[in-house]
C-alpha positions in Angstrom: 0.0 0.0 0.0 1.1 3.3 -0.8 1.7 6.1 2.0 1.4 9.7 1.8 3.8 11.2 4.2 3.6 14.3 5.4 6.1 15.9 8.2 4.3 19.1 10.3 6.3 21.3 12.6 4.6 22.1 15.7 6.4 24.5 18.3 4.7 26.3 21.1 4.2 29.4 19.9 2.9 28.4 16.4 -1.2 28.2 17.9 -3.1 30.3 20.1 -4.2 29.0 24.2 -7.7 26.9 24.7 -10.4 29.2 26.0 -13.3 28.5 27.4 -17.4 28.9 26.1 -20.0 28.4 28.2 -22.8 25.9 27.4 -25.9 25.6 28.7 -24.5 27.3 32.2 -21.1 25.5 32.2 -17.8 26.0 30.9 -16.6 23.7 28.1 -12.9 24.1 26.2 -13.7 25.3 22.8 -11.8 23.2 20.1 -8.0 23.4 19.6 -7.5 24.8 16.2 -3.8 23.9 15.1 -2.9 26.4 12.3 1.0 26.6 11.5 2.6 30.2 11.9 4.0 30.3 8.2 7.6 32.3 8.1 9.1 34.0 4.5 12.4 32.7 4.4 15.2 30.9 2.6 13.0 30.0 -1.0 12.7 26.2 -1.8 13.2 24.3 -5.3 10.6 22.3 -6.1 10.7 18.7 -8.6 8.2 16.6 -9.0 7.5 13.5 -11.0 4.4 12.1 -11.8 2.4 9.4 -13.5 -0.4 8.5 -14.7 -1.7 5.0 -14.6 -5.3 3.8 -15.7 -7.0 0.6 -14.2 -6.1 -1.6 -17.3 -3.2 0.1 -18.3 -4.2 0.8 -21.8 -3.6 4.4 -20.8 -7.0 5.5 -22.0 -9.6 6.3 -19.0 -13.0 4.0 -20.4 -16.1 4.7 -18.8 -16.6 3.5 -15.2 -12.9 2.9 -15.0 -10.6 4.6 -12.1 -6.9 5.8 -12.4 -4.5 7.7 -10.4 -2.6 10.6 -11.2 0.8 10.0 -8.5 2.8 12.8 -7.7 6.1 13.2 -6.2 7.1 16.2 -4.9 10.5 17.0 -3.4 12.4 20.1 -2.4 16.4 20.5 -3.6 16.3 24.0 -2.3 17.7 25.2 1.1 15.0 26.4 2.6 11.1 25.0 3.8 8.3 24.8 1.2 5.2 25.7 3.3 2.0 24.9 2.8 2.2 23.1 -0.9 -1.2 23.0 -2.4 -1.8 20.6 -5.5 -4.9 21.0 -7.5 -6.1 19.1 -10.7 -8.7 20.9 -13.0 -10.7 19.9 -16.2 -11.4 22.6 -18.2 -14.7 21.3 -19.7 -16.1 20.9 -15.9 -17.5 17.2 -17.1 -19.4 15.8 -14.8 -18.7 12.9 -15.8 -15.2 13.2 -14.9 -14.8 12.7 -11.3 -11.5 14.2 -9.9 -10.3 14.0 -6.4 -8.7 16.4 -4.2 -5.8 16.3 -2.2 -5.5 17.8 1.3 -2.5 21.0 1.7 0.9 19.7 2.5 1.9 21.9 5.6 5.8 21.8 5.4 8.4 20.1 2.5 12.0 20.4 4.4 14.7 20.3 2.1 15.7 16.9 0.6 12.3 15.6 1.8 10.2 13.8 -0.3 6.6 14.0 -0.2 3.2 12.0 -2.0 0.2 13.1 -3.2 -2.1 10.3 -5.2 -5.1 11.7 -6.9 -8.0 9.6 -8.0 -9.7 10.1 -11.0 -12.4 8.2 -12.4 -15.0 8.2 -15.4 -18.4 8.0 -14.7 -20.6 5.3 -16.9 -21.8 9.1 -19.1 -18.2 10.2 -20.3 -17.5 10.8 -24.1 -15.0 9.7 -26.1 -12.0 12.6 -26.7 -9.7 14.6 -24.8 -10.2 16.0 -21.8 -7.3 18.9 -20.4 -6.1 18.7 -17.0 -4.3 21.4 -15.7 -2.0 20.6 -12.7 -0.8 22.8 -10.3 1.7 23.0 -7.4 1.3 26.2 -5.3 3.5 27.0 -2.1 2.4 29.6 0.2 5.2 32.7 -0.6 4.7 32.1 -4.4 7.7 29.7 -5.2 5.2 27.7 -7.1 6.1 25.1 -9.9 5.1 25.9 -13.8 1.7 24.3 -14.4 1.6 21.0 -16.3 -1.2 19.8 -18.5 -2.5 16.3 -18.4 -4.2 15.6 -21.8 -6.2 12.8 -20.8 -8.1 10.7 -23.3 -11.4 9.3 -22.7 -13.3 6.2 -24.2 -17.3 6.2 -24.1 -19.1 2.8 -22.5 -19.2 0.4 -25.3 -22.0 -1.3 -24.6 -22.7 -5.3 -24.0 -25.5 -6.6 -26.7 -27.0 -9.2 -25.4 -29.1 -11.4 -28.0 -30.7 -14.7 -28.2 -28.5 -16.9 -30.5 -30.6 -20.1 -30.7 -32.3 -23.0 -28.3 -32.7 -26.5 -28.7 -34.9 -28.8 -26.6 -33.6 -32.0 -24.9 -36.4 -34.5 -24.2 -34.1 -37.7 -23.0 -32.4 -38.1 -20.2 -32.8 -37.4 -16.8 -35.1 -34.6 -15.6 -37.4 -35.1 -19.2 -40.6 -37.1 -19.5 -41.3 -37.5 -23.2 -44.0 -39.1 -24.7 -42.3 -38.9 -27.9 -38.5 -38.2 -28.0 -38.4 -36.2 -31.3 -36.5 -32.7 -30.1 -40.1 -30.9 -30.1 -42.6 -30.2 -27.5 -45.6 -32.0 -26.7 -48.2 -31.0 -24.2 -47.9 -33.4 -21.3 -44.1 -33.7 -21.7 -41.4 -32.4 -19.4 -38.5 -31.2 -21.4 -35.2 -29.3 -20.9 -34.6 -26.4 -22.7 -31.2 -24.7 -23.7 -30.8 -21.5 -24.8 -27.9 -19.9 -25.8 -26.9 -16.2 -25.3 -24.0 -14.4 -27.1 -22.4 -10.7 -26.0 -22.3 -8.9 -29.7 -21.6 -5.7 -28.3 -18.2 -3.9 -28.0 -17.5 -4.0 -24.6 -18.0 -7.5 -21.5 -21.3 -8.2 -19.7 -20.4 -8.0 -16.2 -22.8 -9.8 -13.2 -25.3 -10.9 -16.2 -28.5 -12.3 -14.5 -30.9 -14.4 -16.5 -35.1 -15.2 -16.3 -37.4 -17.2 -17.7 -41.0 -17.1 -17.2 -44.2 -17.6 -18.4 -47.5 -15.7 -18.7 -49.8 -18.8 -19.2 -50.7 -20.7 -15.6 -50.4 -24.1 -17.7 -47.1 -23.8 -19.4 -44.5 -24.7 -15.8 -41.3 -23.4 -15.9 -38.6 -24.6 -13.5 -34.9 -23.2 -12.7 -35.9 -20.1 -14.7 -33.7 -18.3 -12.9 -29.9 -18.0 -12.6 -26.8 -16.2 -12.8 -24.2 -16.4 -16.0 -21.5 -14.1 -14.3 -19.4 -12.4 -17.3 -19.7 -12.6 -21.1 -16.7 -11.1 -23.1 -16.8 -9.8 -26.2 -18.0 -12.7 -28.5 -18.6 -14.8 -25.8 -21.5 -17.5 -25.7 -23.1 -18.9 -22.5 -25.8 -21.4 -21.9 -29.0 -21.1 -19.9 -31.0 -24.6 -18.9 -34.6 -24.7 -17.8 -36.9 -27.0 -17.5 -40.3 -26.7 -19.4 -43.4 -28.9 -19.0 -47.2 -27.7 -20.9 -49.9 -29.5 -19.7 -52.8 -30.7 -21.4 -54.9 -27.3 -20.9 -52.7 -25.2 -23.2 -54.2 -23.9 -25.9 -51.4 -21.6 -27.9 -49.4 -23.9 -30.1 -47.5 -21.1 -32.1 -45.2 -19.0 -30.2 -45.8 -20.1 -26.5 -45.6 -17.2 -24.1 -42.2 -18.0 -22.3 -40.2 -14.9 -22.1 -36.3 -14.4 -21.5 -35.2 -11.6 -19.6 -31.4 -10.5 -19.4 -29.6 -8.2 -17.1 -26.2 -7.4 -15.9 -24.2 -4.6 -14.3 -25.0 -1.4 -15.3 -27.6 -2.7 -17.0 -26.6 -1.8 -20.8 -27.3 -3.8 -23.4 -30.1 -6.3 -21.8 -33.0 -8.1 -22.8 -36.5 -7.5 -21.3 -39.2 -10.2 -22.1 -38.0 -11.6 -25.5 -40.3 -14.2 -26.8 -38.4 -17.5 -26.9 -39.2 -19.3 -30.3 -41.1 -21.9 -28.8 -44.1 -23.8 -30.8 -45.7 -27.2 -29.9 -44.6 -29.8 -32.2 -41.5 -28.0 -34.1 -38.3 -28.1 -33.4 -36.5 -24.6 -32.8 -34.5 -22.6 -35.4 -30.8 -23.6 -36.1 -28.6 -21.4 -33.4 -26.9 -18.6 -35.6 -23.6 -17.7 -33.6 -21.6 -14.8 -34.9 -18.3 -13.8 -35.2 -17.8 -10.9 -33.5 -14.2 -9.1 -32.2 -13.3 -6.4 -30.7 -13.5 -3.0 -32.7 -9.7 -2.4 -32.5 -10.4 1.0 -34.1 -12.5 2.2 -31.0 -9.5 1.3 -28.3 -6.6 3.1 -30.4 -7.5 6.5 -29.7 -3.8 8.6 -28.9 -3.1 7.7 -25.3 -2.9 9.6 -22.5 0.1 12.2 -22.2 1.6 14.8 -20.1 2.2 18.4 -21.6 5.2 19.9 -19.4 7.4 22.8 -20.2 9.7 22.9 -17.3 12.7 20.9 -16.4 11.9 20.3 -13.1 9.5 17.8 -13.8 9.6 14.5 -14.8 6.6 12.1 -15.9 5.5 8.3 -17.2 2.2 7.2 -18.1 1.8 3.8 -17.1 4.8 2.0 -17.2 5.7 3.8 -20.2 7.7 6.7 -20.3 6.9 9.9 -22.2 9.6 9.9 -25.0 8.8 13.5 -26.1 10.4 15.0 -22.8 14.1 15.4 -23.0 15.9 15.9 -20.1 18.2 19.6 -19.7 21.4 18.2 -21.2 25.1 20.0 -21.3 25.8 18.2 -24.7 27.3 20.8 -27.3 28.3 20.0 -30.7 28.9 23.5 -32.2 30.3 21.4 -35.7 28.0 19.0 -36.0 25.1 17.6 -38.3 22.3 15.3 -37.7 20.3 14.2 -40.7 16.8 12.4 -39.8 14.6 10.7 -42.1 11.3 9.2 -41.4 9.4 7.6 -44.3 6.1 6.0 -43.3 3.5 6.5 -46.5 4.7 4.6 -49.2 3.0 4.8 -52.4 2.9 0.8 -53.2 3.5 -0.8 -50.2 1.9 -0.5 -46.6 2.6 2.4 -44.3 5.8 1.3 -42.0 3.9 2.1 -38.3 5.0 5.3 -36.7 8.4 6.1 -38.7 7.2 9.8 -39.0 6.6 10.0 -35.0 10.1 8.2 -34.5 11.7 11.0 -37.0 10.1 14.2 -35.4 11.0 12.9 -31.8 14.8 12.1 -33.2 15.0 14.9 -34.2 14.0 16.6 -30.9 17.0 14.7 -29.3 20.0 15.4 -31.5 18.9 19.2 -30.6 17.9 19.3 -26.9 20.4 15.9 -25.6 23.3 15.8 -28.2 23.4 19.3 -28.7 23.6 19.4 -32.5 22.2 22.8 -34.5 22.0 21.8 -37.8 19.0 19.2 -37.7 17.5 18.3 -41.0 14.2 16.6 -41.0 12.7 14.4 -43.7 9.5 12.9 -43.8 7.3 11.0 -46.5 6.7 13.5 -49.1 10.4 14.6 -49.0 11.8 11.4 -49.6 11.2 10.9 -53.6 12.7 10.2 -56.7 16.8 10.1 -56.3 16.3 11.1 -52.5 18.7 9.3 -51.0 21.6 10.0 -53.8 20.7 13.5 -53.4 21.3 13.6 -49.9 24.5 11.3 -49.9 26.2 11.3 -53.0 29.8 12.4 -51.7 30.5 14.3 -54.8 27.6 16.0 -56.1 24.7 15.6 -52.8 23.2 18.3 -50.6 25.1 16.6 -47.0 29.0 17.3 -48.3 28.5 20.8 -48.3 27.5 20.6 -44.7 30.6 18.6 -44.1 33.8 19.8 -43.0 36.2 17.0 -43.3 38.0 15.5 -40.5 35.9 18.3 -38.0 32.7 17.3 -38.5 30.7 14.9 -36.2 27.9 13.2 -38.4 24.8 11.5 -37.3 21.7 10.1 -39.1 18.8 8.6 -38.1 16.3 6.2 -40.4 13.2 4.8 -39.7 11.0 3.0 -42.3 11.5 -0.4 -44.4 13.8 -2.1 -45.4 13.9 -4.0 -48.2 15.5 -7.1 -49.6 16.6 -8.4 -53.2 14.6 -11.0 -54.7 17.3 -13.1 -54.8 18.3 -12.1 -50.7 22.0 -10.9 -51.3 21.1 -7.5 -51.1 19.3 -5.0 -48.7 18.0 -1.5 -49.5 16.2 1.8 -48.3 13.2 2.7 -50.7 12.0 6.3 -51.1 8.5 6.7 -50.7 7.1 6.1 -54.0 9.6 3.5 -55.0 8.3 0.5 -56.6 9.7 -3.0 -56.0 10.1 -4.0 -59.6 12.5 -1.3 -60.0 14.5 -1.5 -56.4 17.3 -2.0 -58.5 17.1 1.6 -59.6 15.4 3.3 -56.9 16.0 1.6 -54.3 19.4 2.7 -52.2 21.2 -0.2 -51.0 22.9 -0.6 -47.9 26.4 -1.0 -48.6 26.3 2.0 -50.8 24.7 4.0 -48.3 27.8 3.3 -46.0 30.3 3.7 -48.5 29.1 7.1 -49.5 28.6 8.1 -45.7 32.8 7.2 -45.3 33.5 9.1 -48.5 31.5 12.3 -46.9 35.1 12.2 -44.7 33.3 13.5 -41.6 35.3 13.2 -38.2 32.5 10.9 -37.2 29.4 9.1 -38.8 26.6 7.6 -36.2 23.7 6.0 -37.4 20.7 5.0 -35.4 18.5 2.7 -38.3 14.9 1.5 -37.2 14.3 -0.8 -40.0 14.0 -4.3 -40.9 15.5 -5.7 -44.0 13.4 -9.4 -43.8 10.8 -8.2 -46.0 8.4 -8.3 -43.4 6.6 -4.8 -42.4 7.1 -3.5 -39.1 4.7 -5.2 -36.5 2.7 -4.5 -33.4 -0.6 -5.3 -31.3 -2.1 -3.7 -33.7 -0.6 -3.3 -37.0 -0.7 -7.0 -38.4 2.4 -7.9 -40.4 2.5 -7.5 -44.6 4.9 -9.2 -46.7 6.6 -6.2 -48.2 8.0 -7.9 -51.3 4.7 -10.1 -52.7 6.8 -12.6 -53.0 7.3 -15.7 -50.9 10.4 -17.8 -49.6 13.0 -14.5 -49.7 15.3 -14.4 -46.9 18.3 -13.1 -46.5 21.2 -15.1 -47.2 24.0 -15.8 -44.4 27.2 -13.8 -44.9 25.8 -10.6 -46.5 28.1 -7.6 -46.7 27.5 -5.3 -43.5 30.2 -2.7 -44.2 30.0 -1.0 -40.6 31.3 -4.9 -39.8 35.2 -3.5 -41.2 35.1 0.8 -40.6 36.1 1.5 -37.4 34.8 5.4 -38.0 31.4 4.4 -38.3 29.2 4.0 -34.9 26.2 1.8 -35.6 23.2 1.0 -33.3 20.6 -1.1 -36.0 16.8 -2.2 -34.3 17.5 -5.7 -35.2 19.4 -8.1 -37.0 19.2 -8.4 -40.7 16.5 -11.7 -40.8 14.5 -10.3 -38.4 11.5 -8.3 -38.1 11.6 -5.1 -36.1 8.5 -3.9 -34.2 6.3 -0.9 -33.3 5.3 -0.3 -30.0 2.0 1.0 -30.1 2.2 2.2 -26.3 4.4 5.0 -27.2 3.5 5.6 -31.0 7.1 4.6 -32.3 9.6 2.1 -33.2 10.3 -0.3 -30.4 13.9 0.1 -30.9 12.7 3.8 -31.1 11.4 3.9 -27.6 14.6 2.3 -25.6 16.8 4.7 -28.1 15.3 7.0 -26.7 14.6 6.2 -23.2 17.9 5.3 -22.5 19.1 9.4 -24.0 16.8 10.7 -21.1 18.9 9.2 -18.7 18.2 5.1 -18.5 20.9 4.0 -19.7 23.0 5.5 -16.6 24.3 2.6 -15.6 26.9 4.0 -13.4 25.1 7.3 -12.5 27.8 9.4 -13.7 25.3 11.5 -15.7 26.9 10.6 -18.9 25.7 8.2 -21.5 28.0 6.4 -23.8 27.5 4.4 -26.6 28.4 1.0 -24.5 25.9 1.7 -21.9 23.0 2.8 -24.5 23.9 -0.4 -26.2 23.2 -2.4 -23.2 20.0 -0.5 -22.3 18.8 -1.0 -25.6 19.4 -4.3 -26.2 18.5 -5.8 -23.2 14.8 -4.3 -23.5 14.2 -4.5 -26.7 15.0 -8.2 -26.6 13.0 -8.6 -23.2 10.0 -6.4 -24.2 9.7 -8.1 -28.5 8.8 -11.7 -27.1 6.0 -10.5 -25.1 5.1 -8.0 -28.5 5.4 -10.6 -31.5 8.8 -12.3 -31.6 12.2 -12.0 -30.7 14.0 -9.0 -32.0 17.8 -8.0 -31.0 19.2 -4.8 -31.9 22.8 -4.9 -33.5 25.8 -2.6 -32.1 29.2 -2.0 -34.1 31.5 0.8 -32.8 33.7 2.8 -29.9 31.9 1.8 -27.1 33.4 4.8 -24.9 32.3 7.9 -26.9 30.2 10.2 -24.8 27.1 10.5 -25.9 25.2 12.6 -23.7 25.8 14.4 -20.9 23.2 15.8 -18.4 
């Protein structure tokens, strides 16, 4: 169980004497009112961290669903926060949203550390879309913290449908009396009935309840009435009765037995549905569909924290918010970054989140590695001769950026990757490249490494989120495609890496050549993406020196992205080659 500790300074002075009231003729202590005597002094530095983290983790607040927004709060300064006051507030005033409150937090000394959990939950009414929290941290002399903005998305109840899916009647064995055992119902007879019941809605029947009945005094129902506990999405569940007409019923089409469904909060129920029962026919065939969940309805953006000062840190989930980069010292006043990010391909299926991975990269060689001269490429800029464009070391736009044997290089890639037909050679594809002709526009992978040594740079790292298996990227949600339309290519053993032999190159790959590099749908980007950059913001510390080399980001990375692919889709190892000492980033 989590705590919230709080520390309060009581002296002496700090509350006034108990005096006395009279009541009713006699004298009775009034209440002791403790209120602290707050004192300007020294200021305090405020951090805090917080997260965000959903009952299912999905990171998206459904209806009826609670989460907790945790925050951490600790003072670096010299002298005494006083009186801290945190307050969450929705903009829209939903009320449907249901936000908690958090009582004043009297005194933070310095190096303390203090707790404030916040529930919020979504009543059964809330829309889907975005809701905009504004958090604030107040202290008592104005040495408050920069507000941060929780853009919290919310998901609509998607409701159960319950619905009769067929019955059949069961007039041998024990607990029947048949006077003819044919599967239909005769007046005299005592048969059992089963129905069965199917959730087609978007969303699990919880605590679902189940009657039968009758409205004629001659038809007798027994064990009408019972529980069927949860039906997921799809799900189909049986219901057993026991039906006996005597000889006195008249109605032989459509006897008046009546199901009734309910479940918790009663959404998407039945009421007195007529059960398809006729004397002397046998019930319709069961019709059972094939329903799934609506994938499209649970992938709205998830959850995220908007935050402008350094001072605070934040994860939703477990997952931490890439787009934050930490305050880093990093300077690279002769330096260029070049960061492509090709995701809408003109014949072949979008590679998942390669724009998002490009725009964040790009973020990081600024803010962590200090570089100025960022250029960013996305879909539409990367067509035609693209890539000889860029990297031709004679005639391309990147050697006049180039100063050789000063100039610290990096690139970053994400997209496909794409293999020969015959598997002996990989290459990058711009985005309206066609695989017929990837012998002329595609850009293959030893070339692109030659070129990038002939560019004479003082350095050349390259951070490449793609897969060369002819598989497209995969996820939870994006199923995979066969990129190539053509079956049995693999990649032959022994192809030509040329990083393998240049010691001036620095290369950090998302997988190995036959394998298929994934998305992780949690955080909108590559996989490999997501530990890069993690481990930048200060992960892959291992020592806690507060610098990041490339040997300790290879670690990080490798370790999680192998850990976290098997429980994703498959195995998938990143691939290292390089100085395993140079300082990436420092912070």
């Amino acid at each position: 169980m989590k705590k919230l500790f709080l520390l309060i300074l009581v002296t002496a002075c700090s509350f006034p004497a108990i005096s006395q009231k009279t009541i009713s003729g006699k004298s009775q202590p009034e209440r002791l009112v403790l209120k602290p005597d707050y004192k300007r002094g020294v200021p305090p530095i405020l951090y805090a961290e917080m997260s965000f983290a959903d009952a299912n983790n999905n990171n998206i607040l459904e209806a009826d669903e609670q989460a907790t927004l945790t925050i951490d709060i600790s003072n670096q300064g010299k002298g005494m926060a006083q009186s801290v006051v945190v307050s969450v507030t929705d903009s829209t005033n939903d009320p449907a949203l249901i936000i908690g409150s958090a009582q004043p937090i009297p005194y933070i000394y310095p190096n303390q550390k203090v707790r404030v959990e916040i529930p919020i939950k979504a009543g059964i009414d809330i829309g889907s879309g975005q809701k905009k929290l504004m958090i604030t941290i107040r202290e008592n002399f104005g040495y408050d913290m920069d507000p941060v903005y929780l853009l919290l998305n919310t998901l609509a109840f998607q409701e159960p449908r319950l619905v009769f899916a067929g019955m059949e009647i069961i007039d041998v064995g024990p607990g029947t009396a048949a006077i003819k055992e044919d599967g239909k119902l005769q007046t005299g007879e005592m048969v059992k009935v089963k129905v069965m019941i199917q959730n087609t809605g978007q969303s699990p029947s919880v605590n679902t309840r189940y009657t039968v009945k009758s409205t004629d005094p001659n038809l007798f129902v027994e064990s009408g009435d019972g529980e069927l506990g949860d039906l997921g999405i799809g799900e189909v569940k049986e219901i057993w009765f026991t039906l006996s007409p005597n000889k006195r019923v008249t109605t032989k089409d459509q006897l008046p037995v009546f199901l009734s469904l309910t479940n918790h909060p009663m959404r998407g129920t039945l009421t007195d549905y007529p059960l398809p029962l006729s004397l002397e026919q046998k019930p319709p065939q069961p019709v059972i569909l094939n329903v799934k969940p609506d994938i499209g309805k649970l992938t709205l953006q998830v959850t995220r924290f908007e935050v402008t000062s350094p001072r605070i840190t934040t994860t939703i989930g477990n997952v931490i918010d890439i787009r934050q980069i930490a305050p880093s010292l990093s300077k690279r006043g002769n330096a260029v970054a070049i960061v492509i990010g090709i995701e809408k391909y003109d014949h072949f299926v979008p590679a998942p989140y390669a724009e998002n991975d490009a725009t964040i990269l790009a973020d990081y060689f600024k803010k962590a590695f200090g570089i100025e001269r960022v250029y960013l490429y996305k879909s539409k800029d990367a067509t035609g001769y693209f890539f000889d464009n860029l990297f031709d070391p004679a005639n391309g736009e990147l050697q006049k950026a180039i100063e050789k044997g000063k100039t610290d290089l990096f690139i970053f890639y994400s997209g496909h990757g794409i293999p020969s037909k015959e598997g002996e050679k990989v290459y990058l594809l711009p985005s309206d490249g066609r695989i017929e002709l990837i012998d002329r526009q595609g850009y293959e992978l030893g070339k692109f490494y030659d070129n990038l040594k002939a560019l004479g740079a003082k350095s050349v790292t390259v951070y490449m989120d793609a897969c060369f298996s002819g598989i497209s990227k995969t996820s939870e949600i994006y199923k995979a495609e066969n990129l190539v339309a053509m079956k049995g290519v693999k990649i032959k053993p022994g192809i030509v890496q040329p990083w393998e032999s240049d010691s001036s190159l620095t290369v950090f790959s998302s997988s190995d050549l036959t394998q298929t590099s994934l998305a992780f749908d949690q955080s909108e980007s590559g996989l490999f993406t997501y530990f890069l950059c993690a481990g930048l913001q200060g992960k892959a510390d291992l020592d806690g020196d507060h610098v990041i080399t490339s040997g300790e980001l290879e670690q990080y990375v490798i370790a999680n992205v192998s850990e976290t692919s098997v429980k994703i889709r498959g195995l998938q190892v990143p691939q290292f080659h390089g100085n395993r000492h140079v300082k990436l980033v420092e912070y």
